[in-house]
N, C-alpha and C positions, 0 to 999 in steps of 0.2 A: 445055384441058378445065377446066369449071367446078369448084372445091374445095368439096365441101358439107363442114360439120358437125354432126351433128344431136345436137342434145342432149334429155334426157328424164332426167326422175327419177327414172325406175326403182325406186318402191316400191310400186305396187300391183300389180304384174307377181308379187313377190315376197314380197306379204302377202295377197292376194287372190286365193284360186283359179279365181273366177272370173273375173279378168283374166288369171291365168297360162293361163287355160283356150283363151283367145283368141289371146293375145302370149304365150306360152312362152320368149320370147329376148328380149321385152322391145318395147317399142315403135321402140324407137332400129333395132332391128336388122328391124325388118317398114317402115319407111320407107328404111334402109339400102337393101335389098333392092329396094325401087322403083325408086331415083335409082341404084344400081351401074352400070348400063349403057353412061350414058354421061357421067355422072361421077366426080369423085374425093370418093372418101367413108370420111369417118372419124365415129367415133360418141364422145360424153361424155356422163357423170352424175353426179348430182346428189355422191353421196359418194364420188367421185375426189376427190384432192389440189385443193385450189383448182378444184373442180366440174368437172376436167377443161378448161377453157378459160384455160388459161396465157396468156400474153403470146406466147410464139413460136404456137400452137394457133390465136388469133385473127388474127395478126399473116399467118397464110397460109389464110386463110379467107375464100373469096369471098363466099359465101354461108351464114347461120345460121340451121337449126330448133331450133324452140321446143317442146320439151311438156314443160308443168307443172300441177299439181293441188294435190295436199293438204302442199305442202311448199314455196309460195314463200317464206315466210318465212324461210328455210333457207338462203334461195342470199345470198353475200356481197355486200354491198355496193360490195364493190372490185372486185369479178367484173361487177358489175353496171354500173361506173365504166366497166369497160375494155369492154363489149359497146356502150355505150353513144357512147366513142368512135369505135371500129371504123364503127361506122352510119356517125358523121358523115364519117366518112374516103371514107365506101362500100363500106364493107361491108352484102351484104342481109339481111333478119330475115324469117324467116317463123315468125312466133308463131301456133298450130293448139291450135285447140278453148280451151281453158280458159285457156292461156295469156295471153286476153286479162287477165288479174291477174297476170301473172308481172311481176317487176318491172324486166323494159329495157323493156317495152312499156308498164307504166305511165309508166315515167319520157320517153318517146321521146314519151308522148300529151299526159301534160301535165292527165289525166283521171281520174277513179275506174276508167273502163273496165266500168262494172256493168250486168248485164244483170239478166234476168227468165229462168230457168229450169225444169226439169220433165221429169224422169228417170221415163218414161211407155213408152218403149220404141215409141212410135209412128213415122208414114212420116213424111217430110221429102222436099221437093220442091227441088232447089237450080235456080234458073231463069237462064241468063245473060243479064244484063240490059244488055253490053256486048261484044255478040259480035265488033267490032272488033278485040278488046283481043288481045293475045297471051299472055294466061294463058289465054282461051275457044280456041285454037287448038285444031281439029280435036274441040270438043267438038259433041254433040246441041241440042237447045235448052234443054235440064235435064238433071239428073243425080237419079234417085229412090233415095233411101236406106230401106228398108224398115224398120228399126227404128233409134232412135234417139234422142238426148237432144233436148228442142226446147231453142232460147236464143228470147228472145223480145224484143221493143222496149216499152221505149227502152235502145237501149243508147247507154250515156256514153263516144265516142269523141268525137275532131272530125271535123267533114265530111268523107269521102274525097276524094283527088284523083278519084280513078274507082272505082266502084263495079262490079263485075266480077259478083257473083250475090247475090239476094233469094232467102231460103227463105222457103217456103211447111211449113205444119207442121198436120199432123191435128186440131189443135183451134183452128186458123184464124188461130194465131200466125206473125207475119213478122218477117225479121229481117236485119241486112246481114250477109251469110255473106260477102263477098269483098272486102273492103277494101283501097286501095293509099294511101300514104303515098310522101313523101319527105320524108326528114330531112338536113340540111346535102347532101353527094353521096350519102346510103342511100338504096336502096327497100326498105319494107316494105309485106308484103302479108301482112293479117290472114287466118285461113280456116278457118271456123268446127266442121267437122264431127274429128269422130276422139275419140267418148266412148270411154272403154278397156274397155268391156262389150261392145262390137259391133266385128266384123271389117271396117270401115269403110278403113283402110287398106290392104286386101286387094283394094277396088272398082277395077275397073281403069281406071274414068273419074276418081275420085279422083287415082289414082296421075298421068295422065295432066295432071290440074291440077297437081301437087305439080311433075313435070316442068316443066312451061312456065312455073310461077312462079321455078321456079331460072335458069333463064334467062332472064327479066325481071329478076329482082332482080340478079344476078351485076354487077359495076363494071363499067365502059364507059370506055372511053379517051375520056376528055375534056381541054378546056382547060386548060393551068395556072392555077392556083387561087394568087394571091402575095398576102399581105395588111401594113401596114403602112407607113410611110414610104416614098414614092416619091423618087427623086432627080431 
């Protein structure tokens, strides 16, 4: 069984009532609650001990979520070292909504990561635009989000390996909601939706991507990997 860890800041949950209004337990623990079933899941944040992501925490962590906001600036850089290895070892990163600033997924891009935003509370259309893929497993041909933060283009990533879903957004803004990476043996798959004002993580076709992405990203028995002097 796949090991998730999901990590989350966990401050507007708890300065914001109208995020407590939604997340009551916290964000960490309404994506918990998605992946429980048929993973193993453990939750960290922001002001644990070393952000909650110790050396033993990563070191048995198949796959890592990402929500971060108003406090990347916060998370240590030696934290940020060791998530950073983890990737390249293969360990998976699912960096969700804002995250795209947080900083292992700056540091994994190589990019500003800056989008064009607009907290408007409008619909959002997310379209799969790689229904091959097996993150789109067992989804419709979109997933519509009724209210919602727009992110808009250009966003400063690099080119995805595969592009998984293009939103569509009420004022005619588009954008790459589903992005997949590989970094040294990690997958990462960016995914754009889960403002902490709307119950977005509650959607069950959401939940249903969050699934299929943990098991796309999860490490894969591959090759030995030997580097250096040959005899």
């Amino acid at each position: 069984m796949v090991t998730v860890t999901i990590w989350n800041e966990f401050r507007h949950e708890r300065e914001d009532d109208e995020v407590a209004a939604v997340y009551p337990d916290g964000i960490h623990e309404t994506l918990a609650d998605a992946l429980a079933d048929d993973h193993t899941v453990r939750t960290a944040t922001l002001d644990e001990p070393e952000h909650g992501l110790t050396d033993e925490v990563l070191e048995s962590t198949d796959v890592l979520l990402w929500w971060g906001h108003e406090a990347h600036d916060e998370v240590s850089d030696a934290v940020v070292d060791r998530v950073q290895e983890r990737v390249l070892e293969g360990m998976g990163l699912l960096p969700l909504h804002s995250a795209h600033y947080s900083k292992p997924f700056k540091r994994l891009m190589g990019t500003s990561c800056s989008l064009q935003y607009r907290e408007d509370g409008g619909t959002e259309r997310l379209w799969v635009v790689d229904p091959g893929h097996p993150i789109a497993d067992g989804l419709a041909e979109s997933i519509e989000l009724p209210k919602t933060e727009m992110y808009g283009e250009p966003f400063d990533v690099p080119e995805p390996d595969r592009q998984v879903f293009v939103s569509w957004f009420e004022g005619g803004e588009v954008f790459r909601s589903g992005c997949c990476y590989r970094r040294g043996n990690g997958r990462i798959f960016y995914f754009r939706p889960g403002h902490e004002t709307y119950p977005i993580y509650e959607n069950e076709a959401i939940r249903r991507v969050l699934r299929n992405a943990v098991e796309w990203a999860a490490p894969t028995e591959g090759s030995p990997r030997t580097f250096g002097q040959r005899e």
